[in-house]
FIKOLZA-1660 file (N, C-alpha, C; in steps of 0.1 Angstrom, whole numbers, plus 5000, padded with zeros to 4 digits):
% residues 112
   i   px   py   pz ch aa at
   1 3107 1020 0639  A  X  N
   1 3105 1019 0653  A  X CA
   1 3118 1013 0659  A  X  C
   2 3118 1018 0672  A  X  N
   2 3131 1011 0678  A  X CA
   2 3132 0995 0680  A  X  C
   3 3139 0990 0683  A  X  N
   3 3140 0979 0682  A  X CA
   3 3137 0971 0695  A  X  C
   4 3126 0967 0701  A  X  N
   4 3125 0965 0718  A  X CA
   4 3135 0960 0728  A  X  C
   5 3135 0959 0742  A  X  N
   5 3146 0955 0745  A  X CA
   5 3139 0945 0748  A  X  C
   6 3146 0934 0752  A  X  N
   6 3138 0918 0762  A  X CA
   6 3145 0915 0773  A  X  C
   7 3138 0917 0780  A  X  N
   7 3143 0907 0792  A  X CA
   7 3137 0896 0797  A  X  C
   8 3145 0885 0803  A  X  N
   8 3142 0876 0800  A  X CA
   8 3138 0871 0818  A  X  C
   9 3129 0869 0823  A  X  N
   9 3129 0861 0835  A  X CA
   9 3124 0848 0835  A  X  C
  10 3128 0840 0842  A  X  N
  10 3127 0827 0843  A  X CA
  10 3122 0817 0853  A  X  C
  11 3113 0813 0850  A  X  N
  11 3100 0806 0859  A  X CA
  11 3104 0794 0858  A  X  C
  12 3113 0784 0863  A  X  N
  12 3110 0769 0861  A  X CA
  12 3100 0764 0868  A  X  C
  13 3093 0752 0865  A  X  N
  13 3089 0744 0872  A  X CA
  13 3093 0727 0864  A  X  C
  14 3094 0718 0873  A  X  N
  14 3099 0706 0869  A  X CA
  14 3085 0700 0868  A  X  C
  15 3077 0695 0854  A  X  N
  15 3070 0685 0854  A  X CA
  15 3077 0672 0844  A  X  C
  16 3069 0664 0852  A  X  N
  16 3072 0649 0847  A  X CA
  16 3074 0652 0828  A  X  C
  17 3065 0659 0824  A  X  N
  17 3067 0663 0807  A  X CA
  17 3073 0672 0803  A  X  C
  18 3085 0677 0813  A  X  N
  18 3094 0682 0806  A  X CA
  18 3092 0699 0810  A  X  C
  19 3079 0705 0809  A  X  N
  19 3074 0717 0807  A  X CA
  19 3080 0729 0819  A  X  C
  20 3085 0737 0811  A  X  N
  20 3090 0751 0817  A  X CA
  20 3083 0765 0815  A  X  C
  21 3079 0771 0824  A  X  N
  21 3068 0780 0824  A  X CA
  21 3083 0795 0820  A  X  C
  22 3078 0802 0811  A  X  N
  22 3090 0811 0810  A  X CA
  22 3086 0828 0805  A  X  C
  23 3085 0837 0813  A  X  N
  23 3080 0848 0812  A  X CA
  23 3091 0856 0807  A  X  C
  24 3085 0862 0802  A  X  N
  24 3092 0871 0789  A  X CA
  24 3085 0889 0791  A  X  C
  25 3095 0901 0797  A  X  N
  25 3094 0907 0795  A  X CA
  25 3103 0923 0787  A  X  C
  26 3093 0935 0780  A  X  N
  26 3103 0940 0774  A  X CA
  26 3100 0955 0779  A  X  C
  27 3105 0965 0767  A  X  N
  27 3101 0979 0772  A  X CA
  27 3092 0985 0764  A  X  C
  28 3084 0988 0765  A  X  N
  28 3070 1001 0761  A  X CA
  28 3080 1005 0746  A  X  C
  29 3071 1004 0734  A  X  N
  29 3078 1012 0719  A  X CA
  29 3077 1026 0728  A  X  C
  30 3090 1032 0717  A  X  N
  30 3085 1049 0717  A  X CA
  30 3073 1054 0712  A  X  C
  31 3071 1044 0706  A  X  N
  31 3064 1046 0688  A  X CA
  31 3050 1047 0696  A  X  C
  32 3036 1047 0692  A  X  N
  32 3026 1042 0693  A  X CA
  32 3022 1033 0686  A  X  C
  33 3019 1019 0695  A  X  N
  33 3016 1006 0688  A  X CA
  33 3001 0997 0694  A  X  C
  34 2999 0992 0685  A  X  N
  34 2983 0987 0687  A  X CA
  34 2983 0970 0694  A  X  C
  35 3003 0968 0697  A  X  N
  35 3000 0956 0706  A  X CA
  35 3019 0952 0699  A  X  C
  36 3021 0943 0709  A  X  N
  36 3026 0933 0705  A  X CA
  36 3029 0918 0705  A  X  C
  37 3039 0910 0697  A  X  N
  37 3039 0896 0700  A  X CA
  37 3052 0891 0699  A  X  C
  38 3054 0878 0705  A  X  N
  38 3063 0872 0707  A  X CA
  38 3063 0861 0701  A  X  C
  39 3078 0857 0696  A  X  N
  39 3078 0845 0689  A  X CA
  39 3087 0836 0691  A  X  C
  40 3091 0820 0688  A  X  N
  40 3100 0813 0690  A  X CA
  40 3104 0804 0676  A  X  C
  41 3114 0800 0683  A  X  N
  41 3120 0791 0670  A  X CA
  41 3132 0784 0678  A  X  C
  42 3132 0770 0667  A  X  N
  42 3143 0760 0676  A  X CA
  42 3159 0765 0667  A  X  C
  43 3156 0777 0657  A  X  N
  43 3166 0778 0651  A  X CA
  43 3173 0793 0653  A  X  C
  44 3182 0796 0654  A  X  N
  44 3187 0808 0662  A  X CA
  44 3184 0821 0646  A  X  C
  45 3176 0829 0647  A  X  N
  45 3174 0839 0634  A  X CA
  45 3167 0834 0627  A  X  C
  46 3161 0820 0626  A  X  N
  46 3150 0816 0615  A  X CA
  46 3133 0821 0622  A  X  C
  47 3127 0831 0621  A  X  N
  47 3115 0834 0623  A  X CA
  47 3108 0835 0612  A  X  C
  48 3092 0832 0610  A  X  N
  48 3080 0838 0600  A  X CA
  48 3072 0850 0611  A  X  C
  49 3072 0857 0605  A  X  N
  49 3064 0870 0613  A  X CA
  49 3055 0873 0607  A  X  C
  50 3044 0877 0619  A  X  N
  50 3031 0881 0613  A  X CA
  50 3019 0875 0619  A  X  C
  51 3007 0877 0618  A  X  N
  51 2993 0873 0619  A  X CA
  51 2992 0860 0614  A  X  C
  52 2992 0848 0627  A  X  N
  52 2990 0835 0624  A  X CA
  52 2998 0830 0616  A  X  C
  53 3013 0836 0622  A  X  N
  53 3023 0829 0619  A  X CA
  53 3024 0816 0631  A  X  C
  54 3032 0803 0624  A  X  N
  54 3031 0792 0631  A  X CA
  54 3043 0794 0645  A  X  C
  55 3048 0805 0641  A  X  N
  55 3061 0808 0650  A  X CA
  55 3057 0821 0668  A  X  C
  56 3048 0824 0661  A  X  N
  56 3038 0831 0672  A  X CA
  56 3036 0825 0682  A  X  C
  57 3041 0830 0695  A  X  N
  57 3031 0821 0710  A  X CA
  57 3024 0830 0715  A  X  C
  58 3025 0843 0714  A  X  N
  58 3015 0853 0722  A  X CA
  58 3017 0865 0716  A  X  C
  59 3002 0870 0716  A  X  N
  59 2997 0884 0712  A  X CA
  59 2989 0890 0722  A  X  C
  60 2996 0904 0718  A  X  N
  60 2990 0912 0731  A  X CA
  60 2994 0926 0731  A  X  C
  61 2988 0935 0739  A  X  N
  61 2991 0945 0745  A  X CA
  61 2998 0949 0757  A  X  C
  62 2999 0937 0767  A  X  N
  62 3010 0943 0778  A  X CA
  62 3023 0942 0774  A  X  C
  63 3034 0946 0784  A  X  N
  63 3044 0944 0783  A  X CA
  63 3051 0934 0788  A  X  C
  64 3046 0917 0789  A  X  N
  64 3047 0907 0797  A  X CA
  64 3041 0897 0789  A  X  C
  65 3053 0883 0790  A  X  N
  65 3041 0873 0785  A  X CA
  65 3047 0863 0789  A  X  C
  66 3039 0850 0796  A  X  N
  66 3045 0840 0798  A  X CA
  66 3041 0828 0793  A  X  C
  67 3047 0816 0785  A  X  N
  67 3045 0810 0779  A  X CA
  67 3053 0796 0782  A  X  C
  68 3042 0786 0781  A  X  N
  68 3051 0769 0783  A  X CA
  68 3059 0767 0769  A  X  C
  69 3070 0758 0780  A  X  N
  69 3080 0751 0761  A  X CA
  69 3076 0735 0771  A  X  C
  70 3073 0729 0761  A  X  N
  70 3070 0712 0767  A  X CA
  70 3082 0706 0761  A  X  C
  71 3090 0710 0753  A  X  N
  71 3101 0698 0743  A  X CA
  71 3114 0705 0749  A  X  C
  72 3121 0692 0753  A  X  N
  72 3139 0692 0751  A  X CA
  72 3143 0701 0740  A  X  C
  73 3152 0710 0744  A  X  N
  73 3162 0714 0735  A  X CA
  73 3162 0730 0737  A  X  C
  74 3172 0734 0728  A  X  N
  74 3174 0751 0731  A  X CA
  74 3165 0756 0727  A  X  C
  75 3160 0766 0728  A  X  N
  75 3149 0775 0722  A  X CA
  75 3150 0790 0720  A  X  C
  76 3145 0797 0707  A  X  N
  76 3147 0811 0709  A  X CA
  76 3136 0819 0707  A  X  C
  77 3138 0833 0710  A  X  N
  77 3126 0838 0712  A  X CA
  77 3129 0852 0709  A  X  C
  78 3117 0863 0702  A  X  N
  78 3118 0880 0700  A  X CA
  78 3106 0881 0704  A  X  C
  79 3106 0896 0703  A  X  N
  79 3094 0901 0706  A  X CA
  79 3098 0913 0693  A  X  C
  80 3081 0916 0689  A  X  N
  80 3083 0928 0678  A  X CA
  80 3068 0937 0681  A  X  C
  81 3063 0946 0680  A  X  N
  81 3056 0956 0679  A  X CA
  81 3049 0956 0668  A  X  C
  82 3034 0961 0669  A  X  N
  82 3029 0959 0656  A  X CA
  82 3016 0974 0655  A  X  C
  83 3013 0978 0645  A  X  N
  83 3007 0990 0642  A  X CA
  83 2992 0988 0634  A  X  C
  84 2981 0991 0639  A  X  N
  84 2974 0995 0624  A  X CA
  84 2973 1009 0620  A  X  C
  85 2974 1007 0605  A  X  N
  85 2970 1026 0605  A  X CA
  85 2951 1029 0603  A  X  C
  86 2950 1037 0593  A  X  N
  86 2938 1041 0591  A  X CA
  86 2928 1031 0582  A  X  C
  87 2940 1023 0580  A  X  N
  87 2929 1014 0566  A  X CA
  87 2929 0995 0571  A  X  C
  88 2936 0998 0583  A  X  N
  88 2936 0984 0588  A  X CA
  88 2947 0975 0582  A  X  C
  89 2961 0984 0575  A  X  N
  89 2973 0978 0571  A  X CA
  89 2983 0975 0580  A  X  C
  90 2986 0965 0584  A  X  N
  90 2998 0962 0596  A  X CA
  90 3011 0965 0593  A  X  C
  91 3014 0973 0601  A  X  N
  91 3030 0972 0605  A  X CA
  91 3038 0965 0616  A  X  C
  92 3044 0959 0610  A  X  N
  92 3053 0955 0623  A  X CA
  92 3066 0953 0626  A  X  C
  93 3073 0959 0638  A  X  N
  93 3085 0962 0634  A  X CA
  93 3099 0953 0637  A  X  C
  94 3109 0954 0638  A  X  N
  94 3118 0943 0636  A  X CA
  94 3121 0936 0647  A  X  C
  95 3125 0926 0646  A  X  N
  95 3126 0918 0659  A  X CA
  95 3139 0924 0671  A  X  C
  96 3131 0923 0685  A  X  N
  96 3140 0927 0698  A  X CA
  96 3152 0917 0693  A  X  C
  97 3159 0920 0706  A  X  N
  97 3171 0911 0707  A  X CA
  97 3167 0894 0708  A  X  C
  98 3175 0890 0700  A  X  N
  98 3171 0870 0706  A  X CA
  98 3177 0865 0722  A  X  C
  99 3167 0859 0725  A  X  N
  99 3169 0852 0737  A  X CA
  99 3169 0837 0735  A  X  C
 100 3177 0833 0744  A  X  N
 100 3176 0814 0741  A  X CA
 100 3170 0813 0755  A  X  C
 101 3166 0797 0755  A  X  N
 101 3164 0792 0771  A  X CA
 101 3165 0772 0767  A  X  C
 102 3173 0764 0775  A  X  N
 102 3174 0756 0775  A  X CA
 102 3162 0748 0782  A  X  C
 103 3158 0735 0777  A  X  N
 103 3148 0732 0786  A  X CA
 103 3157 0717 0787  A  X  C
 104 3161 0711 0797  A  X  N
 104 3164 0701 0799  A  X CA
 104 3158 0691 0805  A  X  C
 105 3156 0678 0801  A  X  N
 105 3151 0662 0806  A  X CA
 105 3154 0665 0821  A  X  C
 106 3145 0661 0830  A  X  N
 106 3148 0657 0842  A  X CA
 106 3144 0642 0849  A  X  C
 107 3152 0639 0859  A  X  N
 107 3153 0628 0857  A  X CA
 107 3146 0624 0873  A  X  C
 108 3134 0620 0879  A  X  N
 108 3132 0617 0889  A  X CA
 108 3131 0602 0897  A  X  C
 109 3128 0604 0915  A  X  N
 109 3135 0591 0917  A  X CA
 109 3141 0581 0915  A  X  C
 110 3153 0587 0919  A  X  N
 110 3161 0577 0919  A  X CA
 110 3167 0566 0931  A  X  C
 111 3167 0555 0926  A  X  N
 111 3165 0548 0942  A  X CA
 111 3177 0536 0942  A  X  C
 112 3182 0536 0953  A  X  N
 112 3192 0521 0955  A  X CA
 112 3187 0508 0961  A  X  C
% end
């Protein structure tokens, strides 16, 4: 399968805990696929893939997913495609391009 493309849009919202709402979207496989998911990691190329992997934030069928990060620090992210065939064996195919997103501390009222 081809390799998806990602695009990346970006939802901030400033809460007190940090949390950044961040929608992630990509393009339809050529292929015919029975869904896909998206995954993160605080390490640029370090992913576990697969069904109830701890790296997994969303599974699904559309082409759209948006998902909170609550912790400081860079973060990265793919999306990959996944198949069953006739016997209920998964495929799934290699990860889109990596995306990062910074979530940074904010710092409210400040007063003299």
């Amino acid at each position: 399968m081809k390799t998806l493309g990602l695009v990346i849009v970006l939802l901030l919202f400033a809460f007190p805990c940090h949390a950044e709402d961040i929608t992630f979207a990509w393009d339809a496989s050529p292929d015919p696929v029975d869904g896909y998911r998206l995954y993160y990691s605080k390490q640029s190329g370090v992913y576990q893939y697969g069904p109830g992997s701890p790296n997994m934030l969303w599974e699904g069928t559309g082409l759209t997913a948006t998902v909170t990060v609550t912790k400081c620090g860079k973060h990265y992210f793919v999306a990959t495609a996944y198949c069953l065939d006739d016997n209920a064996v998964e495929f799934e195919s290699g990860p889109s391009n990596e995306e990062s997103h910074v979530v940074k501390p904010h710092v409210n009222n400040l007063r003299k």
